[in-house]
C-alpha positions in Angstrom: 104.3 21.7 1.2 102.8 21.0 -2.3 101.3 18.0 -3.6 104.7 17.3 -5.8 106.2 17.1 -1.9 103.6 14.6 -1.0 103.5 12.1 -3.3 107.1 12.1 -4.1 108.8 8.6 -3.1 111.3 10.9 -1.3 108.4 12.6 0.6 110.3 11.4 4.0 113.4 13.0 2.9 112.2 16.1 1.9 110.4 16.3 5.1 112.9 15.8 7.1 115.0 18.3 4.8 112.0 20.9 6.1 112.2 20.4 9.6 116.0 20.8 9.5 115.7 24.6 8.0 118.0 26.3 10.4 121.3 24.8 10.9 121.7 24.7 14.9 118.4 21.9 14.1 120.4 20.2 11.8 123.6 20.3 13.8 121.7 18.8 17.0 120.4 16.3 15.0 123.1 15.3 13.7 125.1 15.2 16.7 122.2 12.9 18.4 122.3 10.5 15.5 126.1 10.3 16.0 125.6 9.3 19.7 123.1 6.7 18.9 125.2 5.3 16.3 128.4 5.1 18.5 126.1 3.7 21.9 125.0 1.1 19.0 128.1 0.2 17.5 129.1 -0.5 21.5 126.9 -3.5 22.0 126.5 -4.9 18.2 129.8 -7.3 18.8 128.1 -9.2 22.1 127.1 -12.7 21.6 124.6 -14.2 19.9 120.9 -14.5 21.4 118.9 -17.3 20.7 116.1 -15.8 18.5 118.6 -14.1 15.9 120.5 -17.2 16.1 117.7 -19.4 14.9 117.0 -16.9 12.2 120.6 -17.0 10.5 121.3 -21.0 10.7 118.0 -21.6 9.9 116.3 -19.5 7.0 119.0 -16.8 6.1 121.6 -19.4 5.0 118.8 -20.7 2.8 118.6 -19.2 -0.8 116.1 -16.3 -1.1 113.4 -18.4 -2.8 113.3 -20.9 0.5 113.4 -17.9 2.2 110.0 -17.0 1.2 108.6 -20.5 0.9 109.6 -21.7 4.8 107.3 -20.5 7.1 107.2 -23.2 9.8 107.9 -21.0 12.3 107.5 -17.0 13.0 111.1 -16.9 13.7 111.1 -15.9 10.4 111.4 -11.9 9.9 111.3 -12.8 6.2 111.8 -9.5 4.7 114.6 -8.5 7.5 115.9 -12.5 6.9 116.1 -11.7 3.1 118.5 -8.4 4.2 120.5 -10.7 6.6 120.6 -13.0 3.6 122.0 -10.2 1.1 124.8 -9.2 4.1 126.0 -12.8 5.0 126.1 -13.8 1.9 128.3 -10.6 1.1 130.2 -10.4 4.3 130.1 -13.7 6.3 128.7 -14.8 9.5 130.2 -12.9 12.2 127.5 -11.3 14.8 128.4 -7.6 13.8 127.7 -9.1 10.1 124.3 -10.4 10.9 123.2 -7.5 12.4 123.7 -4.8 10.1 120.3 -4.3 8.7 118.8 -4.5 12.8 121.4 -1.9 13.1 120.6 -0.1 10.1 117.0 0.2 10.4 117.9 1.3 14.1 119.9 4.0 13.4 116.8 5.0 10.9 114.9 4.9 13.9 116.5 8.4 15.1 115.5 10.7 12.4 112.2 8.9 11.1 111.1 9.9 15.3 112.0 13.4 14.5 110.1 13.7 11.3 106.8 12.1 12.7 107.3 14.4 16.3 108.2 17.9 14.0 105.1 16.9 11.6 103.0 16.7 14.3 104.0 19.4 16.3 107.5 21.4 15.5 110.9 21.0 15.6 111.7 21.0 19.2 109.9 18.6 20.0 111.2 16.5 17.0 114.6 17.1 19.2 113.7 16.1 22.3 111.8 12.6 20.8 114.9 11.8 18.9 117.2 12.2 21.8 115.0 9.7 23.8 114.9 7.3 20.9 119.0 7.4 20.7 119.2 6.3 23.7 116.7 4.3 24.6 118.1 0.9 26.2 115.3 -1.1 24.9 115.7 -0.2 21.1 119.4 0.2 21.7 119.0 -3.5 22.7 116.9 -4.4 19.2 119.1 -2.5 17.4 122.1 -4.8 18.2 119.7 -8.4 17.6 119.2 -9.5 14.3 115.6 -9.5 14.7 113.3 -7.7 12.7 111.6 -5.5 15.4 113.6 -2.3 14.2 112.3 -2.5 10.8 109.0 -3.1 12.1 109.1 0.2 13.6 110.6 2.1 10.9 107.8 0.9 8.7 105.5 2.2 11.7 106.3 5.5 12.1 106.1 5.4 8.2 102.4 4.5 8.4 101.9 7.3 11.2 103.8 9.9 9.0 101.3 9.4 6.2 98.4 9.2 8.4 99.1 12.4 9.7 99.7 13.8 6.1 96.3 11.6 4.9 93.8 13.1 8.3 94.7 16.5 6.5 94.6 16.0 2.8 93.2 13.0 0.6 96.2 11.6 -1.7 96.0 8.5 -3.8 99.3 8.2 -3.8 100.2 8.1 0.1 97.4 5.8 0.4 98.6 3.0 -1.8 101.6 4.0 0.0 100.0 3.0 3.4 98.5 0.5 2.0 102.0 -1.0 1.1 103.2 -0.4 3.7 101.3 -2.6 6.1 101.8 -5.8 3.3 105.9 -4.5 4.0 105.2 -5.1 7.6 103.1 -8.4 7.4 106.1 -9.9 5.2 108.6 -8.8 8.3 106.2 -9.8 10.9 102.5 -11.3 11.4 102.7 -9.2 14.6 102.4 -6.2 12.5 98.6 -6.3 12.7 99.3 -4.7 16.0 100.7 -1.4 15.0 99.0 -1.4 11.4 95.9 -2.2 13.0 96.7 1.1 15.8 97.6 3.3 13.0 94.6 2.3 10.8 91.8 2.8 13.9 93.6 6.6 14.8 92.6 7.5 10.7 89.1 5.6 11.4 88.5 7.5 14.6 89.7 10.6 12.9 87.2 10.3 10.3 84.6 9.3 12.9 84.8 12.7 14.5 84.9 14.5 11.7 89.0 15.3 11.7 89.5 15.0 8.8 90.0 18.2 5.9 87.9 16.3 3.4 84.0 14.7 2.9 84.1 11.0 5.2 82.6 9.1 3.2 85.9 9.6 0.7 87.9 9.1 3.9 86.2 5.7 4.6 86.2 4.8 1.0 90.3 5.0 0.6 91.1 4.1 4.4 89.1 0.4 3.4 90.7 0.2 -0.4 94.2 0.8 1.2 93.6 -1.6 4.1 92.3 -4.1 1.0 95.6 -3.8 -1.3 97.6 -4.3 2.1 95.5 -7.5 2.9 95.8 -8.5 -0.9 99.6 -7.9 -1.0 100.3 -9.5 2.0 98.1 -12.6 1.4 100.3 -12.7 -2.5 103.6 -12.7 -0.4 102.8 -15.5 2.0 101.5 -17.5 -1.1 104.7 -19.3 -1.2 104.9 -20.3 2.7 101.4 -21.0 2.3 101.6 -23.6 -0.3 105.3 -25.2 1.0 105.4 -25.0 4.8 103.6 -26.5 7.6 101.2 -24.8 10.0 102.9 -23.2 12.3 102.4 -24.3 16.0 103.7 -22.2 18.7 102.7 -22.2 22.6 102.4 -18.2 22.8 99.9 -18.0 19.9 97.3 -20.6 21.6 94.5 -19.3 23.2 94.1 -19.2 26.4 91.6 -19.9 29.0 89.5 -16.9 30.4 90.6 -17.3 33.6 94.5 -16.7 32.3 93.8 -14.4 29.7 92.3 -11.9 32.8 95.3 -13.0 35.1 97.6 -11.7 32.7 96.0 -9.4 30.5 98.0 -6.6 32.0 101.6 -8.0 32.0 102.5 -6.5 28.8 102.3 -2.9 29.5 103.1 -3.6 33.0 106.5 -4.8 31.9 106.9 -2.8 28.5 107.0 0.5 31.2 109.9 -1.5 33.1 111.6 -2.0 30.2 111.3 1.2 27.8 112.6 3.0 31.3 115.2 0.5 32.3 118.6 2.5 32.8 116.7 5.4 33.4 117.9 7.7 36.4 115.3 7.7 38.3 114.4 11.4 38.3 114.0 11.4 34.4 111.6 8.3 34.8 109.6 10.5 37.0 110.0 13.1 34.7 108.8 10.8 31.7 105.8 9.4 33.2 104.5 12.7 34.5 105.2 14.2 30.9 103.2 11.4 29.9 100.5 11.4 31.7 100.4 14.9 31.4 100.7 14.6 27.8 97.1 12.5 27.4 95.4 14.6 30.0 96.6 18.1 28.1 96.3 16.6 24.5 93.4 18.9 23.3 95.7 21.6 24.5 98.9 20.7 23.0 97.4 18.1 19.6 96.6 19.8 16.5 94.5 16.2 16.2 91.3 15.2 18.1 92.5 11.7 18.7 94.9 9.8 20.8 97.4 7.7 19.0 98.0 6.0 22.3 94.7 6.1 23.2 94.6 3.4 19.8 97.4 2.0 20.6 95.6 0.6 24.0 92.4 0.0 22.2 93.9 -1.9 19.6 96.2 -3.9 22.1 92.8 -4.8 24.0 90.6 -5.7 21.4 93.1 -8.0 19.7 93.7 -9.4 22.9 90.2 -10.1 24.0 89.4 -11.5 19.9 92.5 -13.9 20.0 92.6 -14.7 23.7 96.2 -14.6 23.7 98.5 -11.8 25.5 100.9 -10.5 23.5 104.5 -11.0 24.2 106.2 -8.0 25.8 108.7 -7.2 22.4 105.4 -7.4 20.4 104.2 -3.7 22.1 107.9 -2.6 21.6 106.0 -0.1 18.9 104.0 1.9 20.9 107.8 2.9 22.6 108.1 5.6 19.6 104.9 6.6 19.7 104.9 7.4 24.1 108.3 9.0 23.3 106.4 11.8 20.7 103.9 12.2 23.1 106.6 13.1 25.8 108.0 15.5 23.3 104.6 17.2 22.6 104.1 18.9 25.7 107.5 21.1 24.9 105.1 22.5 22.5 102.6 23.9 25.7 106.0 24.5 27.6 107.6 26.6 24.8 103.5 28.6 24.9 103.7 29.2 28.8 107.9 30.6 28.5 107.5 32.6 26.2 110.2 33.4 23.5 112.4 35.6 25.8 114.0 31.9 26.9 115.1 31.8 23.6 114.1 28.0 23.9 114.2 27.3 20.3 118.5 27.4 21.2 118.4 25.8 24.7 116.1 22.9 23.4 119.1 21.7 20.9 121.7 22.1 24.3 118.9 20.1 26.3 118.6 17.5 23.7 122.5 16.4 23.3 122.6 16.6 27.2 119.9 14.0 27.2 121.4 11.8 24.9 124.9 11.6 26.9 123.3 11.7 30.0 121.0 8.5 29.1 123.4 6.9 27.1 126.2 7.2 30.4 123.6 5.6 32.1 122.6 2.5 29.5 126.7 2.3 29.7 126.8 2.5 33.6 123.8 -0.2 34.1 125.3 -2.8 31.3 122.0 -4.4 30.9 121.7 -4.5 27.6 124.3 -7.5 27.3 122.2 -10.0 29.9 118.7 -9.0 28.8 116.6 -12.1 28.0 114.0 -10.4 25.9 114.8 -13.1 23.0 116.5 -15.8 24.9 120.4 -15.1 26.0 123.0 -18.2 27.0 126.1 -16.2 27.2 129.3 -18.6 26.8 127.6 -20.7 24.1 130.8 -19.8 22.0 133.0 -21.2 24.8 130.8 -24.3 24.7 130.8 -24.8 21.1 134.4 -24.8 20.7 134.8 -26.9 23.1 132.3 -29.6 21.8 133.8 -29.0 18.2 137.5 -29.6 19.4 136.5 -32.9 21.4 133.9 -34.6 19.8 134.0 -37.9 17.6 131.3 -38.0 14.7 130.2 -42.0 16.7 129.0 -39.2 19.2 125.2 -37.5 20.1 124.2 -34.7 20.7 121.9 -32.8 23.1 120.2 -29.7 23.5 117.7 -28.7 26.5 115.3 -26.1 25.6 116.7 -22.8 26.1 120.4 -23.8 24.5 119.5 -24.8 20.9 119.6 -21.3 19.4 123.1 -19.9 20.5 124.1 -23.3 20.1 123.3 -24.2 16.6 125.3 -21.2 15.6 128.2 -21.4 17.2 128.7 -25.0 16.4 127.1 -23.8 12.3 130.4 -21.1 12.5 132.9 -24.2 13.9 131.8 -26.4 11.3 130.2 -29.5 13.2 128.1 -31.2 12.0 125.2 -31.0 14.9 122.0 -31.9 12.6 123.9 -35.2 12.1 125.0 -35.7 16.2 121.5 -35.1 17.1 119.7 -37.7 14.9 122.0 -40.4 15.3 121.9 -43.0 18.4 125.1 -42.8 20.2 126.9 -44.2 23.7 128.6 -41.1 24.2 126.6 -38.2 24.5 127.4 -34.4 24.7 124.7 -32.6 26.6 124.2 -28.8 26.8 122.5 -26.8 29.3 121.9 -23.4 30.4 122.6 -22.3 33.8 121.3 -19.1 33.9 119.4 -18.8 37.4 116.4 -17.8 35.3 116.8 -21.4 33.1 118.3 -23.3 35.9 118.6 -26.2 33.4 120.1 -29.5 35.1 121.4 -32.8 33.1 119.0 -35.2 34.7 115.6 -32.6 33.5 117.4 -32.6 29.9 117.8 -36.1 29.5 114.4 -36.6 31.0 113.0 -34.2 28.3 114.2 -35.8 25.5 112.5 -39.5 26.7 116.3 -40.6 27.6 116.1 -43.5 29.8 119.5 -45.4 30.8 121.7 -44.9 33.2 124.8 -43.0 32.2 128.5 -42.0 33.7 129.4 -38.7 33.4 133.0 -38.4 32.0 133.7 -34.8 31.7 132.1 -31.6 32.6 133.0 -28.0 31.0 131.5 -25.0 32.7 130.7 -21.7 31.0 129.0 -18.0 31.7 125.6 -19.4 31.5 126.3 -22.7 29.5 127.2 -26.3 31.1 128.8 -28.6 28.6 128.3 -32.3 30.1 129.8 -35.3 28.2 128.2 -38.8 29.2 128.3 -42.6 28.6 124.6 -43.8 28.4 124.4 -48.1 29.3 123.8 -50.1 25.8 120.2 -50.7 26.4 119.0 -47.2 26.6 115.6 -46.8 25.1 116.4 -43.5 22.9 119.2 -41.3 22.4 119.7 -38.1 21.1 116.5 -36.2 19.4 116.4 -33.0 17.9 114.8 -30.1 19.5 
């Protein structure tokens, strides 16, 4: 590959064109992408969650300039809420709408696994990551939720492609290109300082130990000044949220107290390995793992690099952890996922040593692949997780509920939300035109209350009104019950102390 290859702005496309020199590769490929798309298209109708709910009503309804400027909460994807923006305002509301560019940048997901894997080692193990990434529950999950966590990882495995390109050649070019990169990722998500910050200490400990084809000190010089414009490009973005929104103030970015951070310092990764294997058979989990482990333990066998990306990945995780005092939530590790799955895939490169060519496993690896994808996607299928995951907060029969409220209520009426309803909530009642900013800043005798009944909620009417500072007694006239929603209408006495607050 030639310097015109490298710092092309199509350099990931004319990779990827490389790695798919033979046709059977391409046709594998293809056929895996196809699978993930269809297992995809499967779960983007389900309903709204309360996360990507927020997001839409919210900020993308806003025009793009408020898009940038509102910042109040990290909700706020704002470069993936800008692309809902450009859809919705094309298309319309509906969840399959709203979801496109997750969905999009999901599907990206596929090949942009194969490049980095096939870089890094060849082909067939390119093959092997992508099948694993195409059907994966966990990002088939964040590929149907209009969250920005799929474009996140695009940009990711991005940043590791031209890593792996700038440990073996300098290039001013990929380096701004890193370097904007990370800004990109920052404007999605604040929580990209995880994986920028991984990718970014795997080129520092590459220079460190000297793996590098070209003097340190230059290394050094361009890894700072790249990290620099991304710091300088991401600070000129957030200018306008800076300068028009409120701090933001969120319980899961306080630090915590020693004694917590240590009790749960481990949860993340303890649950991220529940979840990247969930709907696993249970002899492939075993299978993954060992490859895993296997994977670390063999990597000066199998690496053409000295170090570990997930050796950074845990390094970073830790030291942020331990700087902040706050644990991460689970969805916030969600990139190292790619980056276990390469490392899987790697150690086809010491398999494909030990067989031999007479296996002709260049062929069977292709065969292996698709048979992976089916087999794992029948599974994600068979388990139907996906649909009742919590991950970014789930009340399934909030559509129910909303029509409901919207074909009963009177505009004298309140309105009230407990905690873990106000998301799916807002935009189902946003889609049936009420007016619920209105009902829930007005005092009112009649009161519609909303709660989630999920067993992992367990919301009741008494803890709502309680919440809220709602002191009267009431009479409750009419109760609707849903999937996991309760839809409770009630007459509060006249001398009630306060009514209806917004969340």
């Amino acid at each position: 590959m030639d310097k015109t290859d490298i710092s092309s702005p199509l350099c990931l496309t004319r990779r990827l064109r490389q790695h798919l020199s033979d046709r059977a590769t391409l046709y594998t490929l293809c056929c895996i992408v196809a699978i993930g798309i269809a297992l995809r298209l499967f779960y983007i109708s389900q309903p709204m969650r309360y996360d990507e709910s927020d997001t839409y009503v919210n900020y993308a309804t806003l025009s793009f300039v408020d898009i940038f400027r509102s910042f109040a909460s990290t909700n706020n994807h704002i470069l993936h809420t800008l692309c809902v923006a450009v859809v919705t305002k094309i298309a319309g509301a509906a969840p399959e709408i709203i979801r496109i560019p997750a969905f999009v940048f999901g599907v990206l997901m596929i090949p942009l696994v194969f490049v980095l894997a096939s870089e890094v080692y060849d082909s067939k193990a390119g093959l092997l990551a992508a099948a694993l990434t195409a059907a994966s529950s966990c990002l088939v999950e964040y590929s149907t939720n209009a969250r920005g966590y799929t474009l996140l990882l695009d940009l990711t495995l991005a940043a590791l492609i031209y890593a792996h390109q700038l440990r073996r050649e300098d290039n001013r070019t990929l380096w701004v290109a890193f370097g904007v990169i990370g800004a990109l990722g920052f404007l999605t998500s604040p929580i990209m300082l995880y994986p920028f910050g991984t990718v970014a200490l795997f080129l520092l400990l590459s220079i460190v130990v000297g793996d590098v084809g070209y003097p340190r000190r230059q290394a050094l010089a361009h890894l700072s000044l790249a990290c620099g414009l991304g710091a300088a490009l991401t600070v000129l973005f957030y200018l306008p949220a800076l300068l028009s929104s409120p701090v933001f103030n969120q319980s899961h970015l306080q630090p915590m107290t020693v004694h917590t951070l240590v009790a749960r310092f481990l949860d993340p990764f303890l649950v991220s390995g529940y979840l990247w294997t969930r709907d696993m058979p249970p002899l492939v989990i075993g299978l993954f793992v060992a490859a895993f482990a296997a994977s670390l333990a063999l990597h000066w066998k199998v690496s053409p690099h000295k170090v570990p990306v997930v050796v950074c990945v845990v390094l970073w995780v830790c030291l942020t952890t331990v700087f902040y005092h706050v644990v991460p939530l689970t969805r916030v590790l969600l990139f190292a996922l790619p980056v276990c799955i390469v490392s899987v895939a790697s150690l086809l490169v010491l398999v494909g040593r030990r067989v031999g060519a007479t296996l002709s496993l260049s062929r069977g690896i292709g065969a292996v692949s698709v048979a992976l994808t089916l087999l794992l996607s029948y599974n994600v299928l068979a388990h139907d997780t996906i649909p009742y995951s919590s991950q970014t907060g789930i009340m399934r029969g909030a559509e129910g509920a909303a029509r409901y409220i919207a074909d009963n209520y009177q505009l004298t009426d309140g309105l009230v939300f407990a905690q873990n309803t106000y998301g799916e909530m807002q935009y189902y009642l946003y889609i049936d035109d009420v007016p619920f900013r209105l009902l829930t800043d007005k005092p009112a005798d009649t009161v519609w209350v909303v709660c989630n009944n999920n067993k992992e909620y367990a919301e009741t009417l008494d803890a709502t009104l309680a919440a809220k500072k709602i002191i009267a007694p009431y009479t409750v006239l009419d109760t609707q019950t849903f999937e996991m929603a309760t839809v409770y209408k009630v007459a509060l006495s006249r001398d009630h102390t306060r009514t209806a607050v917004a969340p």
